[in-house]
C-alpha positions in Angstrom: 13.2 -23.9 7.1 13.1 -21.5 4.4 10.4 -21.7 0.9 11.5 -24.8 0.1 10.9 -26.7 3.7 7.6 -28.9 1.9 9.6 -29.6 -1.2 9.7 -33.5 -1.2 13.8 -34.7 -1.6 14.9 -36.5 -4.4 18.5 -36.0 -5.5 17.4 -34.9 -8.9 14.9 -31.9 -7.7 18.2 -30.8 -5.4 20.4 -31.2 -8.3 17.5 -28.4 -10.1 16.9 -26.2 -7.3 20.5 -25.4 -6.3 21.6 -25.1 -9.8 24.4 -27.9 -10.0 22.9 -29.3 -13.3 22.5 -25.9 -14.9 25.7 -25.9 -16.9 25.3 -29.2 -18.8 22.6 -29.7 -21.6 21.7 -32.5 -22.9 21.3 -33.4 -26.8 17.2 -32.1 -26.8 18.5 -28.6 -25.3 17.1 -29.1 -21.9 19.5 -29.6 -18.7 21.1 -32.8 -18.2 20.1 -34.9 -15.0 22.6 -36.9 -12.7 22.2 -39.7 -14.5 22.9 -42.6 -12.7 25.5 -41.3 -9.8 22.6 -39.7 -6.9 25.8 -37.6 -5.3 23.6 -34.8 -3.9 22.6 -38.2 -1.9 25.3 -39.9 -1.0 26.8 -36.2 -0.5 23.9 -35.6 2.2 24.5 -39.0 3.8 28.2 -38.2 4.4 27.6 -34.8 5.9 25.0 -35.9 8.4 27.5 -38.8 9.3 30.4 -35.9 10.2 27.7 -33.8 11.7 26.8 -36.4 13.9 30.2 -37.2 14.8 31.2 -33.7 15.3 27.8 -33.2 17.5 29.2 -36.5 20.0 32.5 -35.3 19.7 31.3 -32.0 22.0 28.8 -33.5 23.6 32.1 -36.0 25.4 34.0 -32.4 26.2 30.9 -30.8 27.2 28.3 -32.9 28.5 25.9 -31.0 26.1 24.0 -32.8 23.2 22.6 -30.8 20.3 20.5 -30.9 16.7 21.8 -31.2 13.9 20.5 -30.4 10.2 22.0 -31.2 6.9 19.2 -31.4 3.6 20.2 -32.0 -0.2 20.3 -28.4 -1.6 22.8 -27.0 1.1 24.5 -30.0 -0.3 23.7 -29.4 -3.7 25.5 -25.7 -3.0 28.7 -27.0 -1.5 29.7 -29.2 -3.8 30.2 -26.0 -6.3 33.0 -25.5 -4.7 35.1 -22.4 -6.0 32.6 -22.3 -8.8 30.4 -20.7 -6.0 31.4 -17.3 -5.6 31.1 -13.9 -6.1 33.9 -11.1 -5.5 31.7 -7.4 -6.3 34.5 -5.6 -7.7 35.4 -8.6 -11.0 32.5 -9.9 -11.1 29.3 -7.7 -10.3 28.7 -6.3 -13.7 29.0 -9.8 -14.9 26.5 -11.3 -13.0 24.3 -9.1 -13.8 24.8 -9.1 -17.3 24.2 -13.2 -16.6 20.9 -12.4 -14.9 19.3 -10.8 -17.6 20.0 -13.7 -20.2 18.3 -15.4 -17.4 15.3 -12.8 -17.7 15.4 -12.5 -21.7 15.3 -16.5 -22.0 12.3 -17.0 -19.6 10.4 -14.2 -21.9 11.2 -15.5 -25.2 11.0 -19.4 -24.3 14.7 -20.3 -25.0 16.2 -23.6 -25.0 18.9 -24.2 -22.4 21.5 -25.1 -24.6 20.9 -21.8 -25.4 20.9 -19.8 -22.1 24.4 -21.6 -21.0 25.9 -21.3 -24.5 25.3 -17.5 -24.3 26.6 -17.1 -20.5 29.3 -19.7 -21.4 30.5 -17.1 -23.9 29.7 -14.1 -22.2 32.2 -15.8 -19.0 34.8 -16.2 -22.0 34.7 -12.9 -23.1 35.3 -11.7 -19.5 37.9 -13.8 -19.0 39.9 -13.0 -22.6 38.7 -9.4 -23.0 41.7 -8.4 -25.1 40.8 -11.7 -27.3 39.8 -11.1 -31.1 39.8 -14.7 -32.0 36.8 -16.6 -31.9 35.5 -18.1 -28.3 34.2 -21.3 -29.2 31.5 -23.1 -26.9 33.0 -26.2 -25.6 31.7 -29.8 -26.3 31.4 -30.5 -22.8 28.4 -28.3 -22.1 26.5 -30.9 -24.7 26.5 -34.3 -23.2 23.6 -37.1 -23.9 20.5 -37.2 -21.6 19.7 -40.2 -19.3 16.7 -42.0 -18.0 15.5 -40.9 -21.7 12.9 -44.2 -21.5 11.2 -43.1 -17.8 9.5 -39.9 -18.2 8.3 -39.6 -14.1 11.8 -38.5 -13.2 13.2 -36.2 -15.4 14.0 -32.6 -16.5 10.9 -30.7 -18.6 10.6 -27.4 -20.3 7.8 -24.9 -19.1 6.4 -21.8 -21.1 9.2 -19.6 -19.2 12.0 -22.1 -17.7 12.8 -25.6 -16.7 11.6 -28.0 -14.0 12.2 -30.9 -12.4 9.9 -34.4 -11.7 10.5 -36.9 -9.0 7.6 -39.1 -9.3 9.1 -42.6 -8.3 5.6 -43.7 -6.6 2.8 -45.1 -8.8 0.5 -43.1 -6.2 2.5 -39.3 -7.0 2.8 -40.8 -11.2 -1.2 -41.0 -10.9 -1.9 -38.1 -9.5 0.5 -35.8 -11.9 -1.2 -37.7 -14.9 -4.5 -36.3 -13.3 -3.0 -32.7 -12.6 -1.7 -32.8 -16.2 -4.7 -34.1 -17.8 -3.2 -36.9 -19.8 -3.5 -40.7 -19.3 -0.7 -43.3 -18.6 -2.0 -46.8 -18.7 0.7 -48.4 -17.2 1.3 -45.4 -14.1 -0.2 -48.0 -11.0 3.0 -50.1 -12.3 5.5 -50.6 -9.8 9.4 -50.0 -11.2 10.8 -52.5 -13.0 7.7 -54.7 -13.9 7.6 -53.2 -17.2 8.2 -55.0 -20.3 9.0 -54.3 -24.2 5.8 -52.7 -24.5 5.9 -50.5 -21.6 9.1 -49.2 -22.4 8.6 -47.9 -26.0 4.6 -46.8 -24.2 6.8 -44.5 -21.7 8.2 -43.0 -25.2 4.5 -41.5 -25.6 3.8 -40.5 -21.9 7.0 -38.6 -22.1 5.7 -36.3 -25.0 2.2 -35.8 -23.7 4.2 -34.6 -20.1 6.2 -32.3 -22.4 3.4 -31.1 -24.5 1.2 -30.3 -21.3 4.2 -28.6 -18.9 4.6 -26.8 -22.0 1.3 -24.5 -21.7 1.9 -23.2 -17.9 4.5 -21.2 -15.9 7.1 -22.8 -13.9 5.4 -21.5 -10.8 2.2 -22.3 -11.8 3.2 -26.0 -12.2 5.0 -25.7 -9.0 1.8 -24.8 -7.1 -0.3 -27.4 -8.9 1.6 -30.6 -8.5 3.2 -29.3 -5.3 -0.9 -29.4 -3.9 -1.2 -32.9 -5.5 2.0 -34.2 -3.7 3.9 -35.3 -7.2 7.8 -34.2 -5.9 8.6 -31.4 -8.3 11.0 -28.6 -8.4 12.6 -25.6 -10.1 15.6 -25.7 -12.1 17.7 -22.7 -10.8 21.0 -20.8 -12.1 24.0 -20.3 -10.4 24.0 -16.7 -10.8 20.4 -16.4 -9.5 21.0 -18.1 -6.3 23.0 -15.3 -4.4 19.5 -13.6 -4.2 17.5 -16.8 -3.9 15.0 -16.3 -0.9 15.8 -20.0 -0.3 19.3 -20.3 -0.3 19.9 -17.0 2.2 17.3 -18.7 4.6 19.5 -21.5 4.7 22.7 -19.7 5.5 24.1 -20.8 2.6 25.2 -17.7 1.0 27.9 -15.3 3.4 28.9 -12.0 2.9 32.7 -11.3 3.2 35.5 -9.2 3.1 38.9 -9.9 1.5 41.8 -7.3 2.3 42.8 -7.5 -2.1 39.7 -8.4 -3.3 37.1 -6.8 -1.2 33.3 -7.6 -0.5 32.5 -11.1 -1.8 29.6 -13.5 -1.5 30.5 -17.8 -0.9 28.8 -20.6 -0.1 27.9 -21.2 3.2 28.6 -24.4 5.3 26.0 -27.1 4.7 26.2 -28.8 7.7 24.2 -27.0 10.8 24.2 -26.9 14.3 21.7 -25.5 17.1 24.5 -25.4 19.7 27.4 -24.2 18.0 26.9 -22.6 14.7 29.5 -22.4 11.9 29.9 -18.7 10.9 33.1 -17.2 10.1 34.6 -14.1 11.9 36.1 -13.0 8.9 36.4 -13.5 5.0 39.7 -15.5 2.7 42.8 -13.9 4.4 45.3 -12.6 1.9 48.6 -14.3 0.9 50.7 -13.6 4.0 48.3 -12.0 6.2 48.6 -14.4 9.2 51.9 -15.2 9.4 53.5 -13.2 12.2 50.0 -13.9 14.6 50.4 -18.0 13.2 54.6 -18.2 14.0 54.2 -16.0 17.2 51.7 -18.6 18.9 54.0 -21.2 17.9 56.8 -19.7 19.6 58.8 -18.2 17.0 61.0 -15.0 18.2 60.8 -11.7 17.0 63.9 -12.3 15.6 63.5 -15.6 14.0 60.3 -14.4 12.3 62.4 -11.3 11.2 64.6 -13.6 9.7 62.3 -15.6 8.0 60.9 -12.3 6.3 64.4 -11.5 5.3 64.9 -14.6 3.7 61.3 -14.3 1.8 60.3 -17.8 3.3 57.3 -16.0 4.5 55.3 -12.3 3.4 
């Protein structure tokens, strides 16, 4: 379900779309690609598997079978982790403040090193606001790009953003040549019966693809090579996908409560279930909060959990 159901999956479109490779540029200034590790994959793989098992497990105590659903962006989205969150009362002003580098960047064509230096610092600053040192950028965020030689699946710049390519069939490399306008000789080739001459050829296929992305929207592209069926995608910002049409179609972004921190917004579980759906009752307890309820089911008295209180071995 949601916009992105016809989306064709290929780790590295996930890896775009649910903004897991948005903090890493590479040494050109655009975002850095997995590389050679497909974890949003193997990720997926692994979350079906305990899906299924979890499905079989109450289908034995129940007698009732159920569907199951897992994709690569939800997966994409919980492997952020803590990274994936958004408490109102730290971080709202913030994230809005993030949101319109986002904006400015689109309008004046900025590189990404640029974007994530400029939120990198701007997260610093938040961080150390009594600071008056410099906050330097940290190497980290610059790391060299991979599959530099293979320009069908790969990370381009548009006229206002980033997108990703996914074209691993000679059929969907023809057919974005033909939506692009530019020629590749050696696209009908399968993958890896290239030669010396191929590879330094892919060199000059991968700057005509970057001169012609160059001339259209994101969208636009989107809609074009989407209709053409060459597997494509967005390349999304963390901060952007608390609102992203997408991700709250999913489930994958809960509104909570915390008792200290207030109304937050987290990542939602990536693995789903027709029958018995994962939604929590209530947000992050606070340090202490469920200790009394937690010792009393396990049989503790009054008076033991009194003592325990007493001796600040529990809040």
């Amino acid at each position: 379900s949601g916009p992105y159901q016809y989306m064709k999956g290929f780790d590295i479109i996930a890896h775009a779309a649910s903004g897991i490779m948005a903090g890493i540029a590479d040494e050109q200034g655009n975002p850095r690609g997995p590389g050679g590790a497909a974890f949003i994959d193997v990720g997926t793989a692994m979350l079906n598997a305990m899906s299924a098992v979890t499905a079989l497990y109450y289908r034995t105590q129940t007698g009732v079978g159920q569907k199951i659903e897992t994709c690569l962006f939800n997966t994409g989205i919980a492997l952020q982790g803590s990274g994936f969150i958004q408490i109102e009362k730290l971080d709202s002003e913030l994230h809005e403040e993030l949101k319109e580098v986002i904006r400015t960047a689109k309008e004046n064509n900025m590189k990404h090193t640029q974007i994530i230096d400029k939120m990198t610092l701007m997260r610093l600053r938040n961080e150390q606001p009594d600071s008056t040192r410099d906050l330097d950028v940290v190497d980290c965020n610059h790391r060299p790009s991979d599959r530099q030689t293979f320009p069908y699946y790969r990370i381009y710049q548009t006229h206002d953003g980033y997108m990703s390519i996914g074209a691993l069939v000679a059929k969907q490399r023809i057919s974005l040549c033909e939506v692009l306008g530019i020629e590749d000789k050696y696209a009908y080739l399968d993958l890896g019966n290239g030669n010396d001459e191929t590879y330094y050829y892919q060199k000059e296929v991968m700057k005509k693809i970057e001169d012609a992305l160059g001339t259209k929207s994101t969208k636009e592209w989107l809609q074009l090579l989407e209709k053409a069926g060459v597997p494509c995608g967005p390349v999304n910002y963390g901060v952007t996908l608390y609102d992203d049409p997408h991700a709250k179609a999913m489930d994958m972004i809960w509104e909570l409560d915390n008792p200290v921190a207030g109304p937050y917004k987290t990542m939602g579980n990536p693995m789903k279930f027709n029958k018995t759906p994962i939604k929590p009752t209530h947000g992050a307890p606070a340090l202490g909060q469920h200790s009394i309820e937690v010792l009393q089911k396990l049989g503790y008295s009054d008076d033991k959990i009194a003592a325990l209180k007493e001796q600040k071995i529990i809040r």
